[in-house]
PyMOL CGO cylinders between C-alpha atoms (Angstrom):
from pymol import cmd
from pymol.cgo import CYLINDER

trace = [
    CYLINDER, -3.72, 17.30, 1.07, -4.29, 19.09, -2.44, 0.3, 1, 1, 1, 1, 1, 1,
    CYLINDER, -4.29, 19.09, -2.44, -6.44, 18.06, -4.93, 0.3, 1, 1, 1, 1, 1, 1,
    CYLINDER, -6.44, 18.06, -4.93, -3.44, 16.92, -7.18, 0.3, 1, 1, 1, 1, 1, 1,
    CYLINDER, -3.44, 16.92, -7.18, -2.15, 15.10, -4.49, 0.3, 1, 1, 1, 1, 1, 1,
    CYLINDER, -2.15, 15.10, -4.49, -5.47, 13.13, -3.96, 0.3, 1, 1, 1, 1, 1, 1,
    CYLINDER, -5.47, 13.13, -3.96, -5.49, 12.39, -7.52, 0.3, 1, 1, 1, 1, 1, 1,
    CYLINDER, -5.49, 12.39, -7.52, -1.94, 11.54, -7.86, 0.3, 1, 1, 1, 1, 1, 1,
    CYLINDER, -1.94, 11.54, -7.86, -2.35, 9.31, -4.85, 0.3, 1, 1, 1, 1, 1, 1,
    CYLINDER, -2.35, 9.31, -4.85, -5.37, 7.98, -6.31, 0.3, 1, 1, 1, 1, 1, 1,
    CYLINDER, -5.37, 7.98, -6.31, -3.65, 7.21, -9.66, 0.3, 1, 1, 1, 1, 1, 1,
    CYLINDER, -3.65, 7.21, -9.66, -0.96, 5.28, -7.90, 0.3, 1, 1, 1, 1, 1, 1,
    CYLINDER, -0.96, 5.28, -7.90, -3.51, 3.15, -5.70, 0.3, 1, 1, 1, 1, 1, 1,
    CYLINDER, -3.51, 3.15, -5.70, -4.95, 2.37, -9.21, 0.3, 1, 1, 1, 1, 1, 1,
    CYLINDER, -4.95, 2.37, -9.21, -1.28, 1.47, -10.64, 0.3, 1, 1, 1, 1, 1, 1,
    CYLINDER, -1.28, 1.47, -10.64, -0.44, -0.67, -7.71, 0.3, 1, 1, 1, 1, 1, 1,
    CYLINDER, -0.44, -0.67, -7.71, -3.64, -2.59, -7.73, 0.3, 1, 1, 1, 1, 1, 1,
    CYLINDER, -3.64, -2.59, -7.73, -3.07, -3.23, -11.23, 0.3, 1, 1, 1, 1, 1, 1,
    CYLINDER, -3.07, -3.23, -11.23, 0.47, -4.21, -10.62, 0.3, 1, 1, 1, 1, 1, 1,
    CYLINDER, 0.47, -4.21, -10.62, -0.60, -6.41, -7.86, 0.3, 1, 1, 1, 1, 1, 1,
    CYLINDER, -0.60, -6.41, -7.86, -3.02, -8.53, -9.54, 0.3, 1, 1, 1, 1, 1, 1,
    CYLINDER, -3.02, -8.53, -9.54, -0.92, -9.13, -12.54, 0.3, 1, 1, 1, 1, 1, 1,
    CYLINDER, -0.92, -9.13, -12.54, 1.28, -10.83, -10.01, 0.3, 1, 1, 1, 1, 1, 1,
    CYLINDER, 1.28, -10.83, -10.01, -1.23, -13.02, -8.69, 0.3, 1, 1, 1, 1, 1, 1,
    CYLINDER, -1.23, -13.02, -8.69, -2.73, -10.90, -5.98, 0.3, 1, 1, 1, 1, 1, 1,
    CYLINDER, -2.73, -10.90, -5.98, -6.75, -11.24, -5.17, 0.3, 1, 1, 1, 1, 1, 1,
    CYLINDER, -6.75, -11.24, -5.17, -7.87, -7.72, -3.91, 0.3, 1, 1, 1, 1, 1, 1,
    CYLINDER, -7.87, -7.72, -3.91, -9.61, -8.06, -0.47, 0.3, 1, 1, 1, 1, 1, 1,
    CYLINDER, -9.61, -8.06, -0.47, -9.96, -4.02, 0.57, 0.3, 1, 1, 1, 1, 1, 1,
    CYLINDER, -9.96, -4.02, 0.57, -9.52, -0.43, -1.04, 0.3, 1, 1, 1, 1, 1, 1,
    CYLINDER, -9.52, -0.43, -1.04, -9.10, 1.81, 1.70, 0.3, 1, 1, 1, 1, 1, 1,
    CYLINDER, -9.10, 1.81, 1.70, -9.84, 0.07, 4.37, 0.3, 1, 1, 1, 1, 1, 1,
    CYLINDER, -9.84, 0.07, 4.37, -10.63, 2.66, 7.53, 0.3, 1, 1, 1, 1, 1, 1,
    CYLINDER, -10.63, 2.66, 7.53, -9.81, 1.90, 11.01, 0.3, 1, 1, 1, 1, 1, 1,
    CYLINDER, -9.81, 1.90, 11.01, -9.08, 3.86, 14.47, 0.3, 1, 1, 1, 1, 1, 1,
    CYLINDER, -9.08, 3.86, 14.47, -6.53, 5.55, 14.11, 0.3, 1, 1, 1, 1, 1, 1,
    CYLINDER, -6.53, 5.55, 14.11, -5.97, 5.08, 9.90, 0.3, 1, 1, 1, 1, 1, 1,
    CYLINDER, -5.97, 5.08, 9.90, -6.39, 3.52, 7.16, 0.3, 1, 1, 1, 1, 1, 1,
    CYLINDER, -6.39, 3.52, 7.16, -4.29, 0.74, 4.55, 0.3, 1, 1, 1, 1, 1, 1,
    CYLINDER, -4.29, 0.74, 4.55, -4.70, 1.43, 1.13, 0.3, 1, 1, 1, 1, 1, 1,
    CYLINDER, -4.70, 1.43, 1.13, -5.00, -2.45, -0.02, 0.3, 1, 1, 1, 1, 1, 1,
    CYLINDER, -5.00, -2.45, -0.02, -5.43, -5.21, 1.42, 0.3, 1, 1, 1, 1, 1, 1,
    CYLINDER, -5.43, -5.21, 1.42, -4.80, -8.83, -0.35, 0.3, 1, 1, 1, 1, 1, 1,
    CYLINDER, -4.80, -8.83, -0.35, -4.28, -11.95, -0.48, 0.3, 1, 1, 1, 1, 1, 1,
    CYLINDER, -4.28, -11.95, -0.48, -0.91, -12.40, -2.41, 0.3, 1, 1, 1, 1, 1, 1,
    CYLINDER, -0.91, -12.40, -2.41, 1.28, -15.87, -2.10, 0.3, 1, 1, 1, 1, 1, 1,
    CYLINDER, 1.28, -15.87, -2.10, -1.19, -17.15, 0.73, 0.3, 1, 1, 1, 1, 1, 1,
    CYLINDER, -1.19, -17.15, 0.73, -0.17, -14.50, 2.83, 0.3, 1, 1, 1, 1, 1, 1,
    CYLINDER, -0.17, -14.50, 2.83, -2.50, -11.75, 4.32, 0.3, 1, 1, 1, 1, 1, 1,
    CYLINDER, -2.50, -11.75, 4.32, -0.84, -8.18, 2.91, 0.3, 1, 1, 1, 1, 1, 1,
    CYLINDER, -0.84, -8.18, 2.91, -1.69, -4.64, 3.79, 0.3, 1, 1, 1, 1, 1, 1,
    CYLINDER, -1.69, -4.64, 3.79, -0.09, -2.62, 1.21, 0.3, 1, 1, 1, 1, 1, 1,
    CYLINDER, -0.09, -2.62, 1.21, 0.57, 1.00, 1.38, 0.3, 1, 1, 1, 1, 1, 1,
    CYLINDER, 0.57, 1.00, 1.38, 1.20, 2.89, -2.08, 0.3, 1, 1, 1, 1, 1, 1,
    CYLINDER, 1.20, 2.89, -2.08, 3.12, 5.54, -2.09, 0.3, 1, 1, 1, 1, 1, 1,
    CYLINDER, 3.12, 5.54, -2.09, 3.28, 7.94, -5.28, 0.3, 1, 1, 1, 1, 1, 1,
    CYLINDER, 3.28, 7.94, -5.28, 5.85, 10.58, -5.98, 0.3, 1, 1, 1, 1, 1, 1,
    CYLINDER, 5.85, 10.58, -5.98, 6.37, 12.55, -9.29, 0.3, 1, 1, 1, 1, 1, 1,
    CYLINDER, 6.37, 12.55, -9.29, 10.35, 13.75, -10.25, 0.3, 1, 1, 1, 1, 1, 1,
    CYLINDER, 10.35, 13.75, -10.25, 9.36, 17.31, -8.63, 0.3, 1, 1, 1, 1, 1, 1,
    CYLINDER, 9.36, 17.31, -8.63, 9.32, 15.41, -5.04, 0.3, 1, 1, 1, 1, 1, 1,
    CYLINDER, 9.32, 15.41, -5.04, 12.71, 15.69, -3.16, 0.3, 1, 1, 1, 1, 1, 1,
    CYLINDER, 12.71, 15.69, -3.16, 11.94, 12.11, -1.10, 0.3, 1, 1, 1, 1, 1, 1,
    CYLINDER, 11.94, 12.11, -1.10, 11.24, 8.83, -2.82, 0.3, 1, 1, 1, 1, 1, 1,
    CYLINDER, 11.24, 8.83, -2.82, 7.81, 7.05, -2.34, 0.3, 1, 1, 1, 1, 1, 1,
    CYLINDER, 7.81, 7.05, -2.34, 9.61, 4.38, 0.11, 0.3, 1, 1, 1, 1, 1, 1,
    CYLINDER, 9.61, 4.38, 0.11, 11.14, 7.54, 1.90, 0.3, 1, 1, 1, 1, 1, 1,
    CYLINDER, 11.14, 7.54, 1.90, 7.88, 8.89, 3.12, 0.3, 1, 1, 1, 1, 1, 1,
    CYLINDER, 7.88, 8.89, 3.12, 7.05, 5.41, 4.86, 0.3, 1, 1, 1, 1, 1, 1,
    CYLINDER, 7.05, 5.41, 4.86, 7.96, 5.41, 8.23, 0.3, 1, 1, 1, 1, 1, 1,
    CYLINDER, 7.96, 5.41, 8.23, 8.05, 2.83, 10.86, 0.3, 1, 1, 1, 1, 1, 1,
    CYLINDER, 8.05, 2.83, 10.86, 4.97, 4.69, 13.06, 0.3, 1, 1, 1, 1, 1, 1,
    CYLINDER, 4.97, 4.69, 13.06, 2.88, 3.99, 9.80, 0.3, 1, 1, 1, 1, 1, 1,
    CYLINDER, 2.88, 3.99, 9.80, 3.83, 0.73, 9.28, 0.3, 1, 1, 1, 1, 1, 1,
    CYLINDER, 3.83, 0.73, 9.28, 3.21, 0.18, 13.21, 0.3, 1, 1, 1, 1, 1, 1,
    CYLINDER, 3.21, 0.18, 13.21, -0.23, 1.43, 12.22, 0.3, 1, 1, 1, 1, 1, 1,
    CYLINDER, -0.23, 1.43, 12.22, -0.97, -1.16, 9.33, 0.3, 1, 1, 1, 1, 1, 1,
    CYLINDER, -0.97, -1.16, 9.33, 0.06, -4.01, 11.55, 0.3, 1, 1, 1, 1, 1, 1,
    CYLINDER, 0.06, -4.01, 11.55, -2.73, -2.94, 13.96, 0.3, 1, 1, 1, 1, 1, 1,
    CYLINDER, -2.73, -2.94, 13.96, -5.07, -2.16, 11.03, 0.3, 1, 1, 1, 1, 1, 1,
    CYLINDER, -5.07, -2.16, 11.03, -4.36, -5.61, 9.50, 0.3, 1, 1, 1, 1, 1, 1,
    CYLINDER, -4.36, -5.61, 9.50, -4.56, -7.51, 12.86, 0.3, 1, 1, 1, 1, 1, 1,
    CYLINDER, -4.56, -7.51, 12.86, -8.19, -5.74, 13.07, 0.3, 1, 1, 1, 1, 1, 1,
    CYLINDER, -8.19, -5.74, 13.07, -9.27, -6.52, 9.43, 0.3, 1, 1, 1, 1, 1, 1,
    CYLINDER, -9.27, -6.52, 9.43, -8.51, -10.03, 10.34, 0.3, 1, 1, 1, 1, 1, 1,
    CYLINDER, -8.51, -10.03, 10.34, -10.21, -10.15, 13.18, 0.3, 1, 1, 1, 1, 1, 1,
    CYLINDER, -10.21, -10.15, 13.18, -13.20, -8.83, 11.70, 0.3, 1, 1, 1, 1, 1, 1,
    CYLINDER, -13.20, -8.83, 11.70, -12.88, -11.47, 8.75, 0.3, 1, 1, 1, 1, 1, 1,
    CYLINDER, -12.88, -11.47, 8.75, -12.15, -14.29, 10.86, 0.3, 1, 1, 1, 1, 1, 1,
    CYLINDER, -12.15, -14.29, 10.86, -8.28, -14.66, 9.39, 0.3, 1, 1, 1, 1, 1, 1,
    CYLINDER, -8.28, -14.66, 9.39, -6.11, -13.84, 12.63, 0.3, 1, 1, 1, 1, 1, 1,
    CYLINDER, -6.11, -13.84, 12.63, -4.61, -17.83, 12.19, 0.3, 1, 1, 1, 1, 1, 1,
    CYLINDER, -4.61, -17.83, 12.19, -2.99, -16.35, 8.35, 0.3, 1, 1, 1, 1, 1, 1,
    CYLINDER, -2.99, -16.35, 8.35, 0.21, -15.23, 8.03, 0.3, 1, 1, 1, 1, 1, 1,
    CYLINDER, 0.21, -15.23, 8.03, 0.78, -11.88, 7.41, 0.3, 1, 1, 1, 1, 1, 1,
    CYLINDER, 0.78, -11.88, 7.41, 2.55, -8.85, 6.45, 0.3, 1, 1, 1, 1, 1, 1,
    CYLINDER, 2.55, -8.85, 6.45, 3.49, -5.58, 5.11, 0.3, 1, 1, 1, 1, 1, 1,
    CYLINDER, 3.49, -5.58, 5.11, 4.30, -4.18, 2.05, 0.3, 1, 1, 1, 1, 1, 1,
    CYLINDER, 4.30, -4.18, 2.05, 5.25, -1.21, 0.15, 0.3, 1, 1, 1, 1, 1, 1,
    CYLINDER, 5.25, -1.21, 0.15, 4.33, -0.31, -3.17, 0.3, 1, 1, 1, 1, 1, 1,
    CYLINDER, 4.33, -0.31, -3.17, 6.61, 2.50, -4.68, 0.3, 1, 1, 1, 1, 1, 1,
    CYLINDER, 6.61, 2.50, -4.68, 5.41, 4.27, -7.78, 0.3, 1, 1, 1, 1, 1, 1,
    CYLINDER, 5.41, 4.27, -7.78, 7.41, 6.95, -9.88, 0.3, 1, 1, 1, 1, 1, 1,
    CYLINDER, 7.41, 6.95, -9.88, 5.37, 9.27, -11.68, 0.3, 1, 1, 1, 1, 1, 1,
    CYLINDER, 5.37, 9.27, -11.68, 6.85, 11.59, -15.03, 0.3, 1, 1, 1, 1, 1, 1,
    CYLINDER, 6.85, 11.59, -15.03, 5.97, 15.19, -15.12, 0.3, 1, 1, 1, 1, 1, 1,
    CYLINDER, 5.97, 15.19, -15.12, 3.61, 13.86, -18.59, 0.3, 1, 1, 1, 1, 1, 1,
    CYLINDER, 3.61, 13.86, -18.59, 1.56, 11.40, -16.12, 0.3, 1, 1, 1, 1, 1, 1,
    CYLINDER, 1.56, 11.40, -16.12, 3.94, 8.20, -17.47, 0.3, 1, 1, 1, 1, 1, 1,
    CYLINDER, 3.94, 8.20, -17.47, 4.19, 5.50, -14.96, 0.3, 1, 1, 1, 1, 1, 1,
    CYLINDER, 4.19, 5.50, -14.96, 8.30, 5.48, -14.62, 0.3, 1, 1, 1, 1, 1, 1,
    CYLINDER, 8.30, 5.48, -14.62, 8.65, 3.19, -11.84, 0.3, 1, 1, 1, 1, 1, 1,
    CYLINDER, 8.65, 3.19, -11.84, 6.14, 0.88, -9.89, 0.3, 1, 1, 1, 1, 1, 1,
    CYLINDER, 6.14, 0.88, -9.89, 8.09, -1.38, -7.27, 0.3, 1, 1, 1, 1, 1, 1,
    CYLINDER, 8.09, -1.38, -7.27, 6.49, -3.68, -4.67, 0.3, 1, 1, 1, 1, 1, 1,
    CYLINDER, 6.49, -3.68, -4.67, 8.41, -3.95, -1.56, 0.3, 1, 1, 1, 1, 1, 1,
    CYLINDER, 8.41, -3.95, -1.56, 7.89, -7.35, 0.30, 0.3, 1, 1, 1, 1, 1, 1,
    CYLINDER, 7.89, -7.35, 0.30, 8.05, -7.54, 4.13, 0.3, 1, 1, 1, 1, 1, 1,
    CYLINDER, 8.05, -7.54, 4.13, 8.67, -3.71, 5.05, 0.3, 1, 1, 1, 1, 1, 1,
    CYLINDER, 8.67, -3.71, 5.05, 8.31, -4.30, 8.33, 0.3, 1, 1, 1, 1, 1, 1,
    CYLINDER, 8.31, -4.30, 8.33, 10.37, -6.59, 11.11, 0.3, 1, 1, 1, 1, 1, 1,
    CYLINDER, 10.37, -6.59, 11.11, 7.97, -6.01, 13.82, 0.3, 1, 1, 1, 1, 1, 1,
]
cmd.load_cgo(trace, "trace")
């Protein structure tokens, strides 16, 4: 990954969070690592237990952010959440996965921020 890309991504993280907890959500992880990944937030949002991946794409990209999210890495936040609840004693929540989609201008302007409820089925 580039260094633009790290700080686009990073930018978007920050937008998503922000997003997030104007909507009620209470911030539990940033980046939470574990084998074989790692979720970019995890929260507490509507009593539910959320892993949220943010995905951040500028008008250059030929995908959109929900694009690049595919089932294996969903697959792979459903294990990572199951093990951050574990860890936090929190396996008896209810749980799931979301997306958070954010649209970047070629000036840095936020143009779209979207948070995707329930991405995965199982």
């Amino acid at each position: 990954m580039t260094g633009h890309n790290i700080s686009l991504g990073h930018f978007g993280e920050l937008v998503a969070e922000t997003h997030l907890v104007r909507s009620g959500a209470t911030v539990l992880a940033r980046n939470y690592r574990f084998q074989p990944g790692e979720i970019d937030l995890i929260v507490e949002h509507d009593d539910d237990l959320v892993a949220v991946e943010v995905k951040t794409r500028t008008e250059l990209d030929l995908e959109t952010p929900e694009e690049a999210v595919t089932r294996w890495k969903l697959r792979r936040m459903a294990l990572g959440l199951q093990t951050f609840a574990a860890e936090n004693d929190m396996l008896e929540r209810h749980w799931r996965l979301d997306v958070v989609a954010v649209d970047i201008d070629l000036d840095g302007n936020v143009r779209r921020c979207e948070h995707i409820r329930d991405a995965y089925d199982g």
